[in-house]
Predicted model as a PDB file, atoms N, CA, C, CB and O in Angstrom, pLDDT in the B-factor column:
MODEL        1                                                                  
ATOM      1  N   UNK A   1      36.637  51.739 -88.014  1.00 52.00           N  
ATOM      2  CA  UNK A   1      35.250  52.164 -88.108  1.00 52.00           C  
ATOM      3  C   UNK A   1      34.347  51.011 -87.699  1.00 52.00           C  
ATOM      4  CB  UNK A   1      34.911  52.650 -89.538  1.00 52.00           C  
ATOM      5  O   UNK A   1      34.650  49.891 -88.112  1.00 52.00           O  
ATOM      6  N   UNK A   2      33.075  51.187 -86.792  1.00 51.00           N  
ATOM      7  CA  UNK A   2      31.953  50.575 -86.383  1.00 51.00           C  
ATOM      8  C   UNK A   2      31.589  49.444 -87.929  1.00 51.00           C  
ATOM      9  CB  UNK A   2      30.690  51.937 -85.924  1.00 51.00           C  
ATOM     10  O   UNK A   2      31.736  49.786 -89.103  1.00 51.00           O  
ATOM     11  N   UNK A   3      31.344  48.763 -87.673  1.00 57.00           N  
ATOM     12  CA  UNK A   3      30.921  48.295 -88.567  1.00 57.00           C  
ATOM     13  C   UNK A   3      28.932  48.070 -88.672  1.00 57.00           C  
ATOM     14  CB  UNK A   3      31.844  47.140 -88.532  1.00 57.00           C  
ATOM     15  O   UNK A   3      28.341  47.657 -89.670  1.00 57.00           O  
ATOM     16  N   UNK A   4      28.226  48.516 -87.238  1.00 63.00           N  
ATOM     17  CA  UNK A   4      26.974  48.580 -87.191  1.00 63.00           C  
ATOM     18  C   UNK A   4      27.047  50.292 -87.177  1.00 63.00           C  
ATOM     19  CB  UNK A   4      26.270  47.677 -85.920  1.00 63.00           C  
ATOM     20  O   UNK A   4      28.121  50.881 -87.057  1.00 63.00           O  
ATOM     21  N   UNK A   5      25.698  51.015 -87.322  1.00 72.00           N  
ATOM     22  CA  UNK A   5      25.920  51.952 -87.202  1.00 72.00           C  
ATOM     23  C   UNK A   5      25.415  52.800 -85.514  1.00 72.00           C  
ATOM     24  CB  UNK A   5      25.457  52.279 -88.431  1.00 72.00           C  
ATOM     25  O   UNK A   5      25.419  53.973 -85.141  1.00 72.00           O  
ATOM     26  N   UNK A   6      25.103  51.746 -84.989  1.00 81.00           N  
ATOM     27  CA  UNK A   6      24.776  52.007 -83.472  1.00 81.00           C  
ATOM     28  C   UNK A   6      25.615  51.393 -82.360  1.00 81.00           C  
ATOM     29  CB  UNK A   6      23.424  51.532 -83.202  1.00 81.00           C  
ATOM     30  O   UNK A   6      25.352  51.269 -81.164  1.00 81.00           O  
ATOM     31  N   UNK A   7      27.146  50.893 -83.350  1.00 91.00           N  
ATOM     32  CA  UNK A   7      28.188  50.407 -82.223  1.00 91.00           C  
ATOM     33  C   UNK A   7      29.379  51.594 -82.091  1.00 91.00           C  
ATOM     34  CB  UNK A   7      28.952  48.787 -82.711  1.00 91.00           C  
ATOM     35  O   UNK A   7      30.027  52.223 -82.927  1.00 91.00           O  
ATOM     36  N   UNK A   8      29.350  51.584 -80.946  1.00 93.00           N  
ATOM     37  CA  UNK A   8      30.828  52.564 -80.649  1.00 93.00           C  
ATOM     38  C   UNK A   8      32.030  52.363 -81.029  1.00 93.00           C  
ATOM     39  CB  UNK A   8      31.199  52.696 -79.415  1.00 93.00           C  
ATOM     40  O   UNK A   8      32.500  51.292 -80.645  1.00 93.00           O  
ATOM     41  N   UNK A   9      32.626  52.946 -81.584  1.00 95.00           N  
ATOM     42  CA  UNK A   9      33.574  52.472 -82.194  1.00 95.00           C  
ATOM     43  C   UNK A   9      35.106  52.296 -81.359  1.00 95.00           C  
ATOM     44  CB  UNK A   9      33.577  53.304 -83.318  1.00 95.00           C  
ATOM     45  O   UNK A   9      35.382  53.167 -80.534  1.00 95.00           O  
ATOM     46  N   UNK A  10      35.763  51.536 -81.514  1.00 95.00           N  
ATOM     47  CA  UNK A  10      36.625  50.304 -80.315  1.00 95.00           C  
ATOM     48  C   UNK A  10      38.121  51.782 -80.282  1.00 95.00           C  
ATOM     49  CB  UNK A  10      37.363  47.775 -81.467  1.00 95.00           C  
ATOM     50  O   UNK A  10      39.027  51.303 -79.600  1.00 95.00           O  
ATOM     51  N   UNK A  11      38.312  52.455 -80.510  1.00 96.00           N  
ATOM     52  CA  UNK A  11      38.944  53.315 -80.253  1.00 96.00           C  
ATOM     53  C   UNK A  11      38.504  54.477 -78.969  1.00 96.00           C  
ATOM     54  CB  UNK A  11      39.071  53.714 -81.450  1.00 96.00           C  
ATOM     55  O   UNK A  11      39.004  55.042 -77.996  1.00 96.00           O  
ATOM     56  N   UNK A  12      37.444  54.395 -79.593  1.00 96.00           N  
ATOM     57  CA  UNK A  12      36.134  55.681 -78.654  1.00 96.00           C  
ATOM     58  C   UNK A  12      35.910  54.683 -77.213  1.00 96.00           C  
ATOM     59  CB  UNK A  12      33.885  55.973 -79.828  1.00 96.00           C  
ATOM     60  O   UNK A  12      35.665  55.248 -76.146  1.00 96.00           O  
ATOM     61  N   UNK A  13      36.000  53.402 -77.273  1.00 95.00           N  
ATOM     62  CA  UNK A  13      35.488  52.543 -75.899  1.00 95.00           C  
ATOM     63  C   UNK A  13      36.799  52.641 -75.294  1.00 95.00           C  
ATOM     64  CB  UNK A  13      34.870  50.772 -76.074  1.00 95.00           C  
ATOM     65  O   UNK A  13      36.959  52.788 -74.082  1.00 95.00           O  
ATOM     66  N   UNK A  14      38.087  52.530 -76.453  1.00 96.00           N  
ATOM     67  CA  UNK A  14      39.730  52.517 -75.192  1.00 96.00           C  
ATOM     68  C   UNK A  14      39.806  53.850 -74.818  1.00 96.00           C  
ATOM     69  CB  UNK A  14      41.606  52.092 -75.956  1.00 96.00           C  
ATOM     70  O   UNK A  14      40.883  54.010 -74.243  1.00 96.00           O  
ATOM     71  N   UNK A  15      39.144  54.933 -74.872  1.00 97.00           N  
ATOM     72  CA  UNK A  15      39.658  56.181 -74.785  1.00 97.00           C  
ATOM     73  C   UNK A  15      38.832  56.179 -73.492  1.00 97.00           C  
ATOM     74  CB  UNK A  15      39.457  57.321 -76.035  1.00 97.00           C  
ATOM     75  O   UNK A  15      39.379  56.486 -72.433  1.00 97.00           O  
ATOM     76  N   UNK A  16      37.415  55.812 -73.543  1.00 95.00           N  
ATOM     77  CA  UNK A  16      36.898  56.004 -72.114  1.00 95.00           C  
ATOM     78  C   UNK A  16      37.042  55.312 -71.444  1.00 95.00           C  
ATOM     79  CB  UNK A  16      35.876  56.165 -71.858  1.00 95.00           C  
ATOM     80  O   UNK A  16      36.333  55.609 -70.482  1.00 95.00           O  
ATOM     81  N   UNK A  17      37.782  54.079 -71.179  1.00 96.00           N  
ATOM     82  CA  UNK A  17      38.205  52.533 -70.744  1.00 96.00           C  
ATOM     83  C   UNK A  17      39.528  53.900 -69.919  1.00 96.00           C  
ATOM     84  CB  UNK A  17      38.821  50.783 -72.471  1.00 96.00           C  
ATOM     85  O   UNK A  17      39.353  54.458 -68.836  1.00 96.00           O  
ATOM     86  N   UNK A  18      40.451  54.054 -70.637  1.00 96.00           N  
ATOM     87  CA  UNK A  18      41.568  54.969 -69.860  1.00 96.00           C  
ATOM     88  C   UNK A  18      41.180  56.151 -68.999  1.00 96.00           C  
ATOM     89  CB  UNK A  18      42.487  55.586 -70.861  1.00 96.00           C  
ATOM     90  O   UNK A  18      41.635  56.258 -67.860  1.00 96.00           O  
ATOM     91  N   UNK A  19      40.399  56.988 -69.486  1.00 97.00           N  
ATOM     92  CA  UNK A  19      39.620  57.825 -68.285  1.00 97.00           C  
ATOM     93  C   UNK A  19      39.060  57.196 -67.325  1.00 97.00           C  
ATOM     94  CB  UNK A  19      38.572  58.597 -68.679  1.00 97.00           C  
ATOM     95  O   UNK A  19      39.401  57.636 -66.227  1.00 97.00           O  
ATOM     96  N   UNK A  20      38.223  56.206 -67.289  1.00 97.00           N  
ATOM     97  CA  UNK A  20      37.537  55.707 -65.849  1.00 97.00           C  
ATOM     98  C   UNK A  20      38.719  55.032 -65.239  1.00 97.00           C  
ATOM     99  CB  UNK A  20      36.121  54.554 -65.975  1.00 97.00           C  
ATOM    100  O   UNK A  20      38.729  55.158 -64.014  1.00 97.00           O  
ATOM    101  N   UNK A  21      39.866  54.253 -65.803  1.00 97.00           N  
ATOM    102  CA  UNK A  21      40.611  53.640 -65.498  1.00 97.00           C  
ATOM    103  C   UNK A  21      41.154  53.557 -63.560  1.00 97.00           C  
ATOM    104  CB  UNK A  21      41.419  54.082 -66.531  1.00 97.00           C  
ATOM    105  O   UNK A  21      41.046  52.768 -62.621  1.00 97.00           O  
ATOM    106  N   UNK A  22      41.665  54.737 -63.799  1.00 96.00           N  
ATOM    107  CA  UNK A  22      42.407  54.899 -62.598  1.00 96.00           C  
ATOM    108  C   UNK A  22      41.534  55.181 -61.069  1.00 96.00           C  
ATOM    109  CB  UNK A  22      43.353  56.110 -62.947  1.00 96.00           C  
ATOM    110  O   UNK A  22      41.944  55.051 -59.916  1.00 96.00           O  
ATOM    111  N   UNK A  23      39.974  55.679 -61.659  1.00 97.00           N  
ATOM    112  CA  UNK A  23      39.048  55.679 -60.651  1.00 97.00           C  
ATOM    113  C   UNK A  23      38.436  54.261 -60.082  1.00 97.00           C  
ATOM    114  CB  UNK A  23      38.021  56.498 -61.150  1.00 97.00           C  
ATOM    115  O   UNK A  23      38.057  53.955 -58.952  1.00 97.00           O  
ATOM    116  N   UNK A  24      38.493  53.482 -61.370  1.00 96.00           N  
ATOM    117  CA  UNK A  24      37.750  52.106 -61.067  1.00 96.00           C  
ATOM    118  C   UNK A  24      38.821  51.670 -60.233  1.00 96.00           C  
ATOM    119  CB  UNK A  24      37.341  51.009 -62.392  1.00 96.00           C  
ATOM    120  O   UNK A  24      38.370  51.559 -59.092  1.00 96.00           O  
ATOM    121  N   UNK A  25      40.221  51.324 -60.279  1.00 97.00           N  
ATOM    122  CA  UNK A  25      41.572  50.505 -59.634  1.00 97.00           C  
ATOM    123  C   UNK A  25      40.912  50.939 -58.105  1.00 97.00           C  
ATOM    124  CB  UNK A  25      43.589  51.256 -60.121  1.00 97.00           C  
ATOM    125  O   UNK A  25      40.347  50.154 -57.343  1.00 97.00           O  
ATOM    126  N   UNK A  26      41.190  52.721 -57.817  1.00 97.00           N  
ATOM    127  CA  UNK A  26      41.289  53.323 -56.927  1.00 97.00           C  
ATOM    128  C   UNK A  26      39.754  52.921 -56.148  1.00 97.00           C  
ATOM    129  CB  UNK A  26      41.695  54.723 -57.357  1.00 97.00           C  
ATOM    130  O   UNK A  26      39.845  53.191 -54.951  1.00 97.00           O  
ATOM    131  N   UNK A  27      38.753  52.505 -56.413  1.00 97.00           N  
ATOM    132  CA  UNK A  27      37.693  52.206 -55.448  1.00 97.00           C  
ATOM    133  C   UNK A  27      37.786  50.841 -55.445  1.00 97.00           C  
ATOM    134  CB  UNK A  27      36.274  52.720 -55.760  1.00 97.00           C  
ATOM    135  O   UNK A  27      37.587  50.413 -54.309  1.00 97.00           O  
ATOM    136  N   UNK A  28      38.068  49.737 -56.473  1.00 96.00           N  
ATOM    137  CA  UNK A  28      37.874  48.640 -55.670  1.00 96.00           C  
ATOM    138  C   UNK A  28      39.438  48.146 -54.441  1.00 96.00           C  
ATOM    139  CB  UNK A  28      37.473  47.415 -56.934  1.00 96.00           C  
ATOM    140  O   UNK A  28      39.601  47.223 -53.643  1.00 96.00           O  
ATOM    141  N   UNK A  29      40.238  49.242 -54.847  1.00 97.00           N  
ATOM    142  CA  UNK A  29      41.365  49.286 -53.993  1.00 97.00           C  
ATOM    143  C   UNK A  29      41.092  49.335 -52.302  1.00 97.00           C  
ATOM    144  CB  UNK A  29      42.134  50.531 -54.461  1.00 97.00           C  
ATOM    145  O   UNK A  29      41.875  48.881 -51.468  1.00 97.00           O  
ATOM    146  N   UNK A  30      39.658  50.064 -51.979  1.00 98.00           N  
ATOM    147  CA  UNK A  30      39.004  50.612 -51.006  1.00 98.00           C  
ATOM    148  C   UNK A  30      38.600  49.108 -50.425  1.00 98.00           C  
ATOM    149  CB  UNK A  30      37.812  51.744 -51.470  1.00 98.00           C  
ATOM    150  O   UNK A  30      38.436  48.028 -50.994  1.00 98.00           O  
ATOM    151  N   UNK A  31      38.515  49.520 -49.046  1.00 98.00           N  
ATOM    152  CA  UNK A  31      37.330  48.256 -48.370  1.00 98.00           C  
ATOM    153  C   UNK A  31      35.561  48.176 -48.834  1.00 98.00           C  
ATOM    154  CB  UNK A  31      37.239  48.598 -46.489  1.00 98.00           C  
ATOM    155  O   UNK A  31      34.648  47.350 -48.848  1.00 98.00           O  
ATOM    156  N   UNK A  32      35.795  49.531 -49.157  1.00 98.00           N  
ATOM    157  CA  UNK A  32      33.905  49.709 -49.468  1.00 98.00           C  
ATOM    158  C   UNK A  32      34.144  48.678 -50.821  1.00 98.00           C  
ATOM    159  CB  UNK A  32      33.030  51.902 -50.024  1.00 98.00           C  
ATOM    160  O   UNK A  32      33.474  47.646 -50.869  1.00 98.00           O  
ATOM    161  N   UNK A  33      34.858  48.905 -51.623  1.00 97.00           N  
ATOM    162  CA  UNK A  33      35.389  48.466 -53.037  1.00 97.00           C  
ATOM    163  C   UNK A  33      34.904  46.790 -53.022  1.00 97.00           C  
ATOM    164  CB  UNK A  33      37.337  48.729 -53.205  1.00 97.00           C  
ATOM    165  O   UNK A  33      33.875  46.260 -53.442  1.00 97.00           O  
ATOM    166  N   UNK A  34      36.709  45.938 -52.023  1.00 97.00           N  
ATOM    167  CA  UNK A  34      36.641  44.967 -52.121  1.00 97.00           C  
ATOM    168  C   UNK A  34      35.131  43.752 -51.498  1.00 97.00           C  
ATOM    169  CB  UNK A  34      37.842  44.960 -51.707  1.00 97.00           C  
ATOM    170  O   UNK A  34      34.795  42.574 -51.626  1.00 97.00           O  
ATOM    171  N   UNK A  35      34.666  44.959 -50.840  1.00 98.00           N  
ATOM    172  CA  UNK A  35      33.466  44.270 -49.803  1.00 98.00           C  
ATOM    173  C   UNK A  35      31.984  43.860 -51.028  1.00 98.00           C  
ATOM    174  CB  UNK A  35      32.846  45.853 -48.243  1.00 98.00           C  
ATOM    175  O   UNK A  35      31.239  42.880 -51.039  1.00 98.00           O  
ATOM    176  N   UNK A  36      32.035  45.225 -52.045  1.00 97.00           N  
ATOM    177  CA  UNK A  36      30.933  44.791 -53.258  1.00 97.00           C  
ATOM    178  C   UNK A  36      31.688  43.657 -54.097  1.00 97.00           C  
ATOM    179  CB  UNK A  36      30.488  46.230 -54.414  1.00 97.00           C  
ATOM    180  O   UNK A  36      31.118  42.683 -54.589  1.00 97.00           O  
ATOM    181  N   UNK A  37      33.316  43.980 -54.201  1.00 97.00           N  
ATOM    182  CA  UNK A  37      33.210  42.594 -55.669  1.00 97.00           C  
ATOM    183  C   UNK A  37      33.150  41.531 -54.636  1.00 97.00           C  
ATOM    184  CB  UNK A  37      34.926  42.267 -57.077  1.00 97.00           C  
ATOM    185  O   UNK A  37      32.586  40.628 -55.254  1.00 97.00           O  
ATOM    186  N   UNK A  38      33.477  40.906 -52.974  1.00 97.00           N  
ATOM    187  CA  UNK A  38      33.126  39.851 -52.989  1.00 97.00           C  
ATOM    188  C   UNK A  38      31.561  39.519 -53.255  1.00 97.00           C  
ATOM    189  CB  UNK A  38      33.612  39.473 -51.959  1.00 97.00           C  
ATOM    190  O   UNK A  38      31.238  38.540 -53.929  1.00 97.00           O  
ATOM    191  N   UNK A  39      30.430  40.572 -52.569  1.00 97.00           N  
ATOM    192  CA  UNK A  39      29.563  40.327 -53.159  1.00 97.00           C  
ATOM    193  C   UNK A  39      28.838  39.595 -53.911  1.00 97.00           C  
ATOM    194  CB  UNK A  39      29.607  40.715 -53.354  1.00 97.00           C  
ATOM    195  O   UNK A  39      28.023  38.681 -53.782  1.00 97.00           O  
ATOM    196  N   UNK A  40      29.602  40.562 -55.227  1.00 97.00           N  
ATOM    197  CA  UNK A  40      29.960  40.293 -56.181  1.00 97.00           C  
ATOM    198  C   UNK A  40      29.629  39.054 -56.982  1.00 97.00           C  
ATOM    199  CB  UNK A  40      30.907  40.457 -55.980  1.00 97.00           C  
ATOM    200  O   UNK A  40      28.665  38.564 -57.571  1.00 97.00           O  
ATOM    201  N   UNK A  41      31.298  38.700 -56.633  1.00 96.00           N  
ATOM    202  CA  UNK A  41      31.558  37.168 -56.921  1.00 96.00           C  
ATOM    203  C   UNK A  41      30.324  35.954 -55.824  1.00 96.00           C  
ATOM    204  CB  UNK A  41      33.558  36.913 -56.392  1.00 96.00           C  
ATOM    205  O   UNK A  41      30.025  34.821 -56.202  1.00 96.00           O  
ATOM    206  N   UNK A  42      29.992  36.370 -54.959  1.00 96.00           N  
ATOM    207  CA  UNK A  42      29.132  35.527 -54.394  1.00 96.00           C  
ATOM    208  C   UNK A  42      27.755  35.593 -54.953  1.00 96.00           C  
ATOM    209  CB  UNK A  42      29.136  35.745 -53.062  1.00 96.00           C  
ATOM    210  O   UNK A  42      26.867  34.874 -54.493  1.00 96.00           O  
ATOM    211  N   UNK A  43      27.529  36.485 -55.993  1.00 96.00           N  
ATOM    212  CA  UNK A  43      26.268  36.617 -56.377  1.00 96.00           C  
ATOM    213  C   UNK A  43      26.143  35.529 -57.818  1.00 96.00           C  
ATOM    214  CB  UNK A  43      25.975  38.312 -56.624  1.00 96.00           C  
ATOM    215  O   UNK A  43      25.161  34.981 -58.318  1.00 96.00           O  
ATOM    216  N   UNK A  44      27.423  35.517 -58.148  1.00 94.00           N  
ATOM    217  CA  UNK A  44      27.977  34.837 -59.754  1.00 94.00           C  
ATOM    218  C   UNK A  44      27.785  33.414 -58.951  1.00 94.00           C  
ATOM    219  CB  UNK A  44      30.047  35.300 -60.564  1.00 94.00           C  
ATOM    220  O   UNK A  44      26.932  32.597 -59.300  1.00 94.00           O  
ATOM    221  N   UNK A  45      28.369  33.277 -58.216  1.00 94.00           N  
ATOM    222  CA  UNK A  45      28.709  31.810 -57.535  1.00 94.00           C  
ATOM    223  C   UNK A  45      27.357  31.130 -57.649  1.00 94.00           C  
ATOM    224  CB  UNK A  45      29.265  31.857 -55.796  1.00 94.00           C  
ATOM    225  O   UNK A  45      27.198  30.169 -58.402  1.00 94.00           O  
ATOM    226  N   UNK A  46      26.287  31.682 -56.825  1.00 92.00           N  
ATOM    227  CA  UNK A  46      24.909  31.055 -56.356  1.00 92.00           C  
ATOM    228  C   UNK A  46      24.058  31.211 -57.940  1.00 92.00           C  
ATOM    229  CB  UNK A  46      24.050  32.118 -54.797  1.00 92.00           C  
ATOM    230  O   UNK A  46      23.252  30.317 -58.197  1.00 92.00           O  
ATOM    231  N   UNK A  47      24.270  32.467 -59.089  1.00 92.00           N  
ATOM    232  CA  UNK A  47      24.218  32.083 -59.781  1.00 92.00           C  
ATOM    233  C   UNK A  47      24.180  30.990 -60.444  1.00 92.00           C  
ATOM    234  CB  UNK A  47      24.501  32.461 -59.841  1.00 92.00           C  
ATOM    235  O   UNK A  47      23.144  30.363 -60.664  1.00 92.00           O  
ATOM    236  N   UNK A  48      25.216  30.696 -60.789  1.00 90.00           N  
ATOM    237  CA  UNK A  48      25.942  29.294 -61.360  1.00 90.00           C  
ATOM    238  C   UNK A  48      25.308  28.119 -61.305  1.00 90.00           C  
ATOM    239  CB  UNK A  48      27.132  28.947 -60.699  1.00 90.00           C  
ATOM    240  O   UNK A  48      25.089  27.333 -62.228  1.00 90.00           O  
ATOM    241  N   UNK A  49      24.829  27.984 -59.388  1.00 85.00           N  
ATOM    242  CA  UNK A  49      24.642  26.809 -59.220  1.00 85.00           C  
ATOM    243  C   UNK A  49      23.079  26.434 -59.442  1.00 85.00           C  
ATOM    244  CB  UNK A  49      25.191  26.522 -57.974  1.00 85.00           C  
ATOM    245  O   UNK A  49      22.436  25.396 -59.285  1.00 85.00           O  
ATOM    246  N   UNK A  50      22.772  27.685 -59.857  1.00 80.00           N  
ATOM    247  CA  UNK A  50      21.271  27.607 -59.874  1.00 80.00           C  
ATOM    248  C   UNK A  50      21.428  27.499 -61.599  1.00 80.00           C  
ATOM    249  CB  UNK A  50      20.256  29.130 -59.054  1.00 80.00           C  
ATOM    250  O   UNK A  50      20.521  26.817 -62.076  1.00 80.00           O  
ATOM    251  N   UNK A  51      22.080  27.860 -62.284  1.00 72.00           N  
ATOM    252  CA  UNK A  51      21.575  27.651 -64.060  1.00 72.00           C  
ATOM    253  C   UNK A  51      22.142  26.045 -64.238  1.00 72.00           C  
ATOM    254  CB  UNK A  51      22.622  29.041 -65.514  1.00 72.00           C  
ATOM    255  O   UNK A  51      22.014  25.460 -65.314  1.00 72.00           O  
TER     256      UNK A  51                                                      
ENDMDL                                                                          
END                                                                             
């Protein structure tokens, strides 16, 4: 059980964690996919160097 009463409770997050599961693998599997996480990661990077 949640221990706030406006947190989801960690059973209810693995249950929808396994439904999106196999869609999330399957698009960043894609070129459209891998082309946003480098992005991505290049957005974290320049991040970084700026904090």
């Amino acid at each position: 059980m949640a221990s706030k009463n406006n947190e989801i409770p960690k059973h209810e997050l693995q249950a929808l964690a396994r439904a999106f599961a196999d869609d999330i693998i399957a698009f960043f599997e894609t070129e459209e996919g891998q082309k946003e996480y480098e992005e991505w990661l290049q957005q974290k990077k320049d991040t970084e160097k700026v904090a």
